[in-house]
N, CA, C and O atoms as CSV, one atom per row, in Angstrom:
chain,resi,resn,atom,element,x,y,z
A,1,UNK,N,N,-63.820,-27.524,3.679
A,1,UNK,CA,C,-64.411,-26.696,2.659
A,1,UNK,C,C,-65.102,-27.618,1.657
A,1,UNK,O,O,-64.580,-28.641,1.213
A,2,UNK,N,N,-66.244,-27.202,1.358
A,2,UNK,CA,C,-67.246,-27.973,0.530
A,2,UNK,C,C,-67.921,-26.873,-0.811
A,2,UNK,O,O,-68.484,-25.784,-0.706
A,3,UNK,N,N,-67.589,-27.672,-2.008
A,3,UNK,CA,C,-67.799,-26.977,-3.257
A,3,UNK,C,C,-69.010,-27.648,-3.951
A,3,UNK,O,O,-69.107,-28.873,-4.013
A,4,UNK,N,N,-69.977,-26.761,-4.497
A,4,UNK,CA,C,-71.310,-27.648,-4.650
A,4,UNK,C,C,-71.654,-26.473,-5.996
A,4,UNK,O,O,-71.528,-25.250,-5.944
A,5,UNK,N,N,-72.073,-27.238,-7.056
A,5,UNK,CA,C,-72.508,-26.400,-8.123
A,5,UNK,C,C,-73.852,-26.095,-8.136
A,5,UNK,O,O,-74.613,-27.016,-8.430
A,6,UNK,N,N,-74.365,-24.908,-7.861
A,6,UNK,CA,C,-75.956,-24.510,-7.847
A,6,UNK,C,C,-76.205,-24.450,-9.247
A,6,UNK,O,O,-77.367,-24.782,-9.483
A,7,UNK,N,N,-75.345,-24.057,-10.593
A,7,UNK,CA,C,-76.097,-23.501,-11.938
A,7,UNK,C,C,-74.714,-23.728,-12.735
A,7,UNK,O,O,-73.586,-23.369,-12.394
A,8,UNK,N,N,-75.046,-24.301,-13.687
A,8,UNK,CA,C,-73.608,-24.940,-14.562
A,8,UNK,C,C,-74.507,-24.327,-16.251
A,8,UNK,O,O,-74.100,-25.251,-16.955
A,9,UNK,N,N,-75.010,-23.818,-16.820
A,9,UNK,CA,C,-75.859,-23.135,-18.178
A,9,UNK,C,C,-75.149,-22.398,-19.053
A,9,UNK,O,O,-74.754,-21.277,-18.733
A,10,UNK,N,N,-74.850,-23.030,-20.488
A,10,UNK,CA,C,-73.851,-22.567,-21.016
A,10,UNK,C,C,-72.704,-21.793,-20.682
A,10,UNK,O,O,-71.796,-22.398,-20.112
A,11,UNK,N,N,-72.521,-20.278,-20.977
A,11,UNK,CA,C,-71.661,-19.490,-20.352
A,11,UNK,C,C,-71.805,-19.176,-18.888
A,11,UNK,O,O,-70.970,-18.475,-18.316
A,12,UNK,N,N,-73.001,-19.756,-18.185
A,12,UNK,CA,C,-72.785,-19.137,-16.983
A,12,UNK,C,C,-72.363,-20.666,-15.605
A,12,UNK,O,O,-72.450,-21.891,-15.679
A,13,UNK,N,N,-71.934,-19.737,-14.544
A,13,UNK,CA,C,-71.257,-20.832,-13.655
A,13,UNK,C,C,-71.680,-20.000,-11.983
A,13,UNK,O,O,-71.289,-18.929,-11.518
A,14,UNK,N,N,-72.695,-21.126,-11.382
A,14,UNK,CA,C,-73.266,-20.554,-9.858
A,14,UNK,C,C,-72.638,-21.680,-9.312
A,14,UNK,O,O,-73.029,-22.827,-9.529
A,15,UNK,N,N,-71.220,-21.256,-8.276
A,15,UNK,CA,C,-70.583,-22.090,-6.986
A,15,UNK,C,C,-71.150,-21.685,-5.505
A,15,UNK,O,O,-71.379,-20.518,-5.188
A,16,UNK,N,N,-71.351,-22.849,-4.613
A,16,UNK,CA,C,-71.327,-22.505,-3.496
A,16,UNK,C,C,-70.294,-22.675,-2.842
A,16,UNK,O,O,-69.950,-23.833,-3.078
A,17,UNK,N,N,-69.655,-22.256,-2.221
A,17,UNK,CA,C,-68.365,-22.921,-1.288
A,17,UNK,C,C,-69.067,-22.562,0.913
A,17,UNK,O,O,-69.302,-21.615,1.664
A,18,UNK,N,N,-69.077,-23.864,0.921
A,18,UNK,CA,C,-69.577,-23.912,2.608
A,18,UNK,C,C,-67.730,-23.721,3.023
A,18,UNK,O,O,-66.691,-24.170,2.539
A,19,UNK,N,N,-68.100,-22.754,4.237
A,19,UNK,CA,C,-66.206,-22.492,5.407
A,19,UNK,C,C,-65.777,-21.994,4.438
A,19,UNK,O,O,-64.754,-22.344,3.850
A,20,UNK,N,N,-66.645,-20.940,4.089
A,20,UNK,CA,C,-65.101,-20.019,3.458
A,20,UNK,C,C,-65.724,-18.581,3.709
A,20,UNK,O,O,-66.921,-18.585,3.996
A,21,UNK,N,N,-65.153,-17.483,3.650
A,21,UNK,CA,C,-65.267,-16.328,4.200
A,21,UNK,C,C,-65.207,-15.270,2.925
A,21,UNK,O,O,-65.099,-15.753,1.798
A,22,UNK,N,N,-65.281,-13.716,3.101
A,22,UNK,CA,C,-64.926,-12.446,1.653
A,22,UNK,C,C,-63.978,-12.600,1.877
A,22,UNK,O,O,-63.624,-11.501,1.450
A,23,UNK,N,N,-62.372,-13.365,2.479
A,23,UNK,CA,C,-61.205,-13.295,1.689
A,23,UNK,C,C,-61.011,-14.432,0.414
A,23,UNK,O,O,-60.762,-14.180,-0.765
A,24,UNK,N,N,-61.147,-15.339,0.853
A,24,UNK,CA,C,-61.168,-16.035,-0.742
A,24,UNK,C,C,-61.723,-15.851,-1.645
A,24,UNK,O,O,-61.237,-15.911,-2.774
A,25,UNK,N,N,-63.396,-15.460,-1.259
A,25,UNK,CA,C,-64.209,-15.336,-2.812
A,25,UNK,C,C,-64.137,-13.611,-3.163
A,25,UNK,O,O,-64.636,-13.243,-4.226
A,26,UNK,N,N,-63.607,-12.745,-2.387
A,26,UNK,CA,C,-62.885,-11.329,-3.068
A,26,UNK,C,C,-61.478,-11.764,-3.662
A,26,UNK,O,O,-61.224,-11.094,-4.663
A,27,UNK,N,N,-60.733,-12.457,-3.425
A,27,UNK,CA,C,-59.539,-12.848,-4.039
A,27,UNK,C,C,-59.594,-13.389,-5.521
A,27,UNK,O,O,-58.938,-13.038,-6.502
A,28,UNK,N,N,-60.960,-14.729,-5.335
A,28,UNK,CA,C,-61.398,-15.313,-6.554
A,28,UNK,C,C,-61.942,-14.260,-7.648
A,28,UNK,O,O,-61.683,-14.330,-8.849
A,29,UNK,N,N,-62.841,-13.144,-6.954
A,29,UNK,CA,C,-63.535,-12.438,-7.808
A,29,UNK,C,C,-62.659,-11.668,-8.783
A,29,UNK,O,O,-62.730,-11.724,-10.011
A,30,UNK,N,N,-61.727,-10.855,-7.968
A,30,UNK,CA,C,-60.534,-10.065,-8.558
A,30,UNK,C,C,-60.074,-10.606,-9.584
A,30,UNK,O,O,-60.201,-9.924,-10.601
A,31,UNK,N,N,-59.492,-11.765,-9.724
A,31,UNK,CA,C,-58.958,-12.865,-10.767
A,31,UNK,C,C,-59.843,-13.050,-11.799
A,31,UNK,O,O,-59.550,-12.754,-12.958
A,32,UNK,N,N,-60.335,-13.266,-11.651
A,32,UNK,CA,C,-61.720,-13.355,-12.816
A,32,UNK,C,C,-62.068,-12.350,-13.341
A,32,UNK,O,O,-61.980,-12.344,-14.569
A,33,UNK,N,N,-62.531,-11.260,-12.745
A,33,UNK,CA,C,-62.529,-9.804,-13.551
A,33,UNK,C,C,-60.817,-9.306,-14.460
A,33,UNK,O,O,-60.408,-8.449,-15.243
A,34,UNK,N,N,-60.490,-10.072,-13.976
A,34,UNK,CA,C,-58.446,-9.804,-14.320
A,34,UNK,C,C,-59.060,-10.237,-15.389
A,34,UNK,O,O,-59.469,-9.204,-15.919
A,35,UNK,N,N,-59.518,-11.516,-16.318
A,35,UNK,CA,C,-59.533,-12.476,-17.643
A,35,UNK,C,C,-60.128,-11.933,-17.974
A,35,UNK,O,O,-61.159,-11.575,-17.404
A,36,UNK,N,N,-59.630,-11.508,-19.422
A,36,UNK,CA,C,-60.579,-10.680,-20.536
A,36,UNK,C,C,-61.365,-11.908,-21.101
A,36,UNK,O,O,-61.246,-11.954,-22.326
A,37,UNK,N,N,-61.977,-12.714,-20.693
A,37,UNK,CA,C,-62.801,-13.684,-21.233
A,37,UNK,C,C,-63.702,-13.959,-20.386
A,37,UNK,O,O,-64.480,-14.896,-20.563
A,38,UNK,N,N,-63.744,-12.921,-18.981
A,38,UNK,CA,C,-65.096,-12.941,-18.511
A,38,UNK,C,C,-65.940,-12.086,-18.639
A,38,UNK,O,O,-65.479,-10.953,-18.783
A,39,UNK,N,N,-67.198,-12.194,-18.644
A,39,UNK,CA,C,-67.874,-10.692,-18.762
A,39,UNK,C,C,-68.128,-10.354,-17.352
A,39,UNK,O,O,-67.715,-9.319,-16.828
A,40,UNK,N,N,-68.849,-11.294,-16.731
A,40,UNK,CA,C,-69.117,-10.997,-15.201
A,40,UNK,C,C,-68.790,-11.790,-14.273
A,40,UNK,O,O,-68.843,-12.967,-14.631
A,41,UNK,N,N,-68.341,-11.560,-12.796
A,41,UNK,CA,C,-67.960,-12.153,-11.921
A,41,UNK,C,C,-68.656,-11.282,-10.615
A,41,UNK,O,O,-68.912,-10.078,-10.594
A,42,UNK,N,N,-68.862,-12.236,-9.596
A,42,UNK,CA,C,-69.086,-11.700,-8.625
A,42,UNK,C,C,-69.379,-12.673,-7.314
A,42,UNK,O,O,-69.379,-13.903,-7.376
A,43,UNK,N,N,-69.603,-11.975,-6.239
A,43,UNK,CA,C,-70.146,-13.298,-5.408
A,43,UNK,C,C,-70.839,-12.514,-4.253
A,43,UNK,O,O,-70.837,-11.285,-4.192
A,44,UNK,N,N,-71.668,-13.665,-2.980
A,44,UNK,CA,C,-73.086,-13.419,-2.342
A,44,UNK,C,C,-72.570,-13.735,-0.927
A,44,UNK,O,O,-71.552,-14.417,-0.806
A,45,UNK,N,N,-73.002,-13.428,-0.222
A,45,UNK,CA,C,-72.747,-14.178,1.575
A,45,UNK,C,C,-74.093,-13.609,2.192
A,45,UNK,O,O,-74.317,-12.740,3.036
A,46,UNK,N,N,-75.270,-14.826,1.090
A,46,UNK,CA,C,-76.565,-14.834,1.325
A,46,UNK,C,C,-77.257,-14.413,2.932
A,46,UNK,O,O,-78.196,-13.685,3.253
A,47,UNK,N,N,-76.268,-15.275,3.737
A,47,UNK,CA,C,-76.826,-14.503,5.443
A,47,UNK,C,C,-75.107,-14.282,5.980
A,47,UNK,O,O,-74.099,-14.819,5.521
A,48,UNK,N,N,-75.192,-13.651,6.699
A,48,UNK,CA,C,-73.981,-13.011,7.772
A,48,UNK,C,C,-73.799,-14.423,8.363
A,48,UNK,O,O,-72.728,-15.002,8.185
A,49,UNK,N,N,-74.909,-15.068,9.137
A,49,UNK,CA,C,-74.451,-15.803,9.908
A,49,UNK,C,C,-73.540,-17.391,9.435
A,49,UNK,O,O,-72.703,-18.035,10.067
A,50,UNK,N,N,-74.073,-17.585,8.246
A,50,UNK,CA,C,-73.945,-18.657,7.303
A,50,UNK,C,C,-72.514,-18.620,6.416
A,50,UNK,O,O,-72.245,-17.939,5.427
A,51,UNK,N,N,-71.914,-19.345,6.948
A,51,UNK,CA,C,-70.631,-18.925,5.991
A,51,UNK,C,C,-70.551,-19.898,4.292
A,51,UNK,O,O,-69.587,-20.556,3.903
A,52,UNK,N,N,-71.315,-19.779,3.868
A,52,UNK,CA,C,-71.123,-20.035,2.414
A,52,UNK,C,C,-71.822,-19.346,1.352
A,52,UNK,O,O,-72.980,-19.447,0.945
A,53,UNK,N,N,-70.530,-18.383,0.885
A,53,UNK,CA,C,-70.758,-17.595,-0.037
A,53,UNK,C,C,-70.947,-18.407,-1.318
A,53,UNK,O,O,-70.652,-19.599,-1.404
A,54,UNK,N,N,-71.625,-17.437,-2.621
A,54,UNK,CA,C,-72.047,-17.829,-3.732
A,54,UNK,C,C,-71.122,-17.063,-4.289
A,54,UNK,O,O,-70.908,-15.900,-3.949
A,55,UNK,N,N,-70.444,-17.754,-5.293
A,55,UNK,CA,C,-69.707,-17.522,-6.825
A,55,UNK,C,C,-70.372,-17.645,-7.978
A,55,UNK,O,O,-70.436,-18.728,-8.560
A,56,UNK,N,N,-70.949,-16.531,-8.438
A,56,UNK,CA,C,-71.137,-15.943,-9.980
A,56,UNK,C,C,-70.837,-15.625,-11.251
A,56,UNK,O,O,-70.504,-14.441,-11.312
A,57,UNK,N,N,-70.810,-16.214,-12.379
A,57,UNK,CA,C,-69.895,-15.714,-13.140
A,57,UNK,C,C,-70.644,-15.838,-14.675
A,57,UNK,O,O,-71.619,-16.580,-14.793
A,58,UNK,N,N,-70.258,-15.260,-15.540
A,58,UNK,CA,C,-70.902,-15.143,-17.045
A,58,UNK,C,C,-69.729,-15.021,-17.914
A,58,UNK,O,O,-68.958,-14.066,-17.832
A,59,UNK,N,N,-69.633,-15.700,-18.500
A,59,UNK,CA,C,-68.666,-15.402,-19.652
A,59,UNK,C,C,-68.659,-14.684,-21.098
A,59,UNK,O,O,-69.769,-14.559,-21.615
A,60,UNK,N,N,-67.550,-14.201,-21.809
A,60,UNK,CA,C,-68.351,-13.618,-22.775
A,60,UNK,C,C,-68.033,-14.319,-24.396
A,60,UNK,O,O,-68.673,-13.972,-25.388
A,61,UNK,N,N,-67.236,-15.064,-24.415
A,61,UNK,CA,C,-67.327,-16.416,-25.192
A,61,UNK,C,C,-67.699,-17.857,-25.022
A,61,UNK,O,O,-68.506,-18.182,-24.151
A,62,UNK,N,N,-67.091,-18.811,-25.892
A,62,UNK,CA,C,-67.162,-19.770,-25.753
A,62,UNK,C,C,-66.618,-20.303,-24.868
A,62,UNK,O,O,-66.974,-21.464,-24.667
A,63,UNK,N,N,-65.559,-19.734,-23.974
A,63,UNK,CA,C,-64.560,-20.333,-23.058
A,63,UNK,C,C,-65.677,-20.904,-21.593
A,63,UNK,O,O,-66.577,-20.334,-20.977
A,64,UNK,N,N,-65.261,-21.816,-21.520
A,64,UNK,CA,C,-66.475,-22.596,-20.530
A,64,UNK,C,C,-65.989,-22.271,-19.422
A,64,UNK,O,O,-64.911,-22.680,-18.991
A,65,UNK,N,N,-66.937,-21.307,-18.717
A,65,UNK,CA,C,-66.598,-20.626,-16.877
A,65,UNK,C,C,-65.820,-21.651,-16.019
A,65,UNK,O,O,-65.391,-21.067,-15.025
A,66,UNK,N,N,-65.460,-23.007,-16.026
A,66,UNK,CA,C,-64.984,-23.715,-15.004
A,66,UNK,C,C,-63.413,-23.307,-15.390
A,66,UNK,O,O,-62.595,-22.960,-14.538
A,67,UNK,N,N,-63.090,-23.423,-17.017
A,67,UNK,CA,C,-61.557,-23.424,-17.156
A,67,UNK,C,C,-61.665,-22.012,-16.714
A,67,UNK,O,O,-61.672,-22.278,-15.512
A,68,UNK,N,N,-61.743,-20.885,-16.740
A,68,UNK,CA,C,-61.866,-19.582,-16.188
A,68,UNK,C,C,-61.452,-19.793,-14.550
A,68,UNK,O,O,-60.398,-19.623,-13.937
A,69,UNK,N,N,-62.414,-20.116,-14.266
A,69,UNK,CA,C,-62.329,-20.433,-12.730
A,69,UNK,C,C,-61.281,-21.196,-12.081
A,69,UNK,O,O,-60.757,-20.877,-11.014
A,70,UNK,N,N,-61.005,-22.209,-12.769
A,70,UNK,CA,C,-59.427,-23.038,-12.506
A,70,UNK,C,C,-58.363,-21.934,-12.486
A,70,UNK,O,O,-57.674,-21.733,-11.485
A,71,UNK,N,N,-58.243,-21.202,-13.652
A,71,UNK,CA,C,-57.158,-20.388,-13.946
A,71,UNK,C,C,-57.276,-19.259,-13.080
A,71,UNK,O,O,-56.204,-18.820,-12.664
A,72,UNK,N,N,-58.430,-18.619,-12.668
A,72,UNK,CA,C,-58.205,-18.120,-11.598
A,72,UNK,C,C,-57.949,-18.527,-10.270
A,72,UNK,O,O,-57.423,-17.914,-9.342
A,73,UNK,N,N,-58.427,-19.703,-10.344
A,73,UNK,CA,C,-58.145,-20.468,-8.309
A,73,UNK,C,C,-56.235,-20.367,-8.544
A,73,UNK,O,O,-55.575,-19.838,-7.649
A,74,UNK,N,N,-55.414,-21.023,-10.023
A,74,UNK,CA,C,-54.515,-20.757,-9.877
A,74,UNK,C,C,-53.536,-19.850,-10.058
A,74,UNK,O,O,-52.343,-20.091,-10.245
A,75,UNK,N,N,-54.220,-18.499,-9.979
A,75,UNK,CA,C,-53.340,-17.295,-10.254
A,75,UNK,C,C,-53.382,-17.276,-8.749
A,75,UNK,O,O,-52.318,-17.583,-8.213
A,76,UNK,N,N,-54.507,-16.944,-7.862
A,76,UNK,CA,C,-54.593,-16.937,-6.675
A,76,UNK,C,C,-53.194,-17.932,-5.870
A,76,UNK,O,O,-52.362,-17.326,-5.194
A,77,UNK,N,N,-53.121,-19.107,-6.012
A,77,UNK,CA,C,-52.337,-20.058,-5.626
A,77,UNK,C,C,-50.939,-19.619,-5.613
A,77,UNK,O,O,-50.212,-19.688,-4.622
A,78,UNK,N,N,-50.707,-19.310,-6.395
A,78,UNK,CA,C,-49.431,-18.546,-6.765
A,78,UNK,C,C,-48.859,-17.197,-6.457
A,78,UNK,O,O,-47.682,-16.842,-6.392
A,79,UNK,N,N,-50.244,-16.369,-6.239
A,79,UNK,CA,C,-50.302,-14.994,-5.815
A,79,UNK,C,C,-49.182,-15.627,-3.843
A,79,UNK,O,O,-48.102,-15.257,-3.382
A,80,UNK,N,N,-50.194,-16.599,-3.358
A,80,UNK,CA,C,-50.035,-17.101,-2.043
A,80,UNK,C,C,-48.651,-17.484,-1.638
A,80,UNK,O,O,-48.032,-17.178,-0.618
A,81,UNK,N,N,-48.287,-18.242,-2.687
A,81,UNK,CA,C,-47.526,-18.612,-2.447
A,81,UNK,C,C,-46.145,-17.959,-2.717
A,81,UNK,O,O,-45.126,-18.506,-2.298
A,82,UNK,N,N,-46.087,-16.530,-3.573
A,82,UNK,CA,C,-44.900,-16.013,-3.736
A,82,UNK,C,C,-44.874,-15.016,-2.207
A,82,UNK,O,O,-43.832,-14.666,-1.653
A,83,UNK,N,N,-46.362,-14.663,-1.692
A,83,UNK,CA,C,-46.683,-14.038,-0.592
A,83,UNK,C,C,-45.429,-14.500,0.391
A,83,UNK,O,O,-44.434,-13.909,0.809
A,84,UNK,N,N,-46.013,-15.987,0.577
A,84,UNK,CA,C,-45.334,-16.657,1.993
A,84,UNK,C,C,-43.902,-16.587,1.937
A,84,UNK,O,O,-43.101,-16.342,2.839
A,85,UNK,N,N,-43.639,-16.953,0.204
A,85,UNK,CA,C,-41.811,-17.124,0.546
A,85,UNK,C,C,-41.242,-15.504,0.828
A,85,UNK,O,O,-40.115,-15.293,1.275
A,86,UNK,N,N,-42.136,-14.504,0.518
A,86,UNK,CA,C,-41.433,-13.282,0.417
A,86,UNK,C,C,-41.371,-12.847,2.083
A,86,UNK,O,O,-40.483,-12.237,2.679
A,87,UNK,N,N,-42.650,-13.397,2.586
A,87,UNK,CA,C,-42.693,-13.465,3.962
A,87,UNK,C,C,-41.716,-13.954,4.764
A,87,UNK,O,O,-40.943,-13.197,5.351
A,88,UNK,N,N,-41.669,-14.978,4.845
A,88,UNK,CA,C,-40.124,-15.463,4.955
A,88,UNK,C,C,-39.072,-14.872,4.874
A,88,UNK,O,O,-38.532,-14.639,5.955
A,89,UNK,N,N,-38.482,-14.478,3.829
A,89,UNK,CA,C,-37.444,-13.656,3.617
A,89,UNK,C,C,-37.482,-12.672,4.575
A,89,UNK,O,O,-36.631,-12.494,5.446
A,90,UNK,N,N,-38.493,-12.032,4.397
A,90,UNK,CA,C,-38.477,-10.288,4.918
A,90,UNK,C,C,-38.203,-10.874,6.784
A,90,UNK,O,O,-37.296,-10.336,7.420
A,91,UNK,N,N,-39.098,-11.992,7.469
A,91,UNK,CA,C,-39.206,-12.367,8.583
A,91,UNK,C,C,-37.803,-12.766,9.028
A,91,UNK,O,O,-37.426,-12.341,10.120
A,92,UNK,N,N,-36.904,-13.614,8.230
A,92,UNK,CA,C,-35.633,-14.014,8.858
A,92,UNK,C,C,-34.744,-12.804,9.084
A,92,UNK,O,O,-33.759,-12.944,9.809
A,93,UNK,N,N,-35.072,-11.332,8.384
A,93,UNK,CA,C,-33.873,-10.129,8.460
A,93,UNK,C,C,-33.975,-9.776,9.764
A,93,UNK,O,O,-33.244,-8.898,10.225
């Protein structure tokens, strides 16, 4: 997976991520619309065939879109990871 910044402009933040698919960047998006300190979020999967979607985002303060974006990659992280152990559990009964 390869992360490449197309547009870094005050409040706003354009990611590309090459090998990644609509489950991560719908996961990412969700999270971000979650923070009352974004105004907009969204993302692109410019061709079908091409797997690297675009990440969008606008903020509606001063809070600079990358810490946004961290804090959402790690709500996600955590979302995952309470997933697997619960998985677990439920799998050994």
């Amino acid at each position: 997976m390869k992360v490449k910044v197309l547009k870094k402009e005050g409040n706003e933040l354009k990611i590309e991520i090459e090998g990644t698919s609509h489950g991560l960047c719908n996961l990412i998006q969700k999270r971000l619309l979650e923070d009352k300190r974004v105004e907009f979020a969204g993302y692109d999967v410019p061709h079908p065939l091409a797997s690297s979607p675009i990440i969008y985002m606008r903020m509606k303060g001063r809070t600079a879109p990358e810490e946004a974006l961290i804090d959402a990659v790690a709500k996600v992280r955590e979302a995952n990871e309470a997933f697997g152990k619960e998985l677990g559990r439920v799998l050994k009964a």
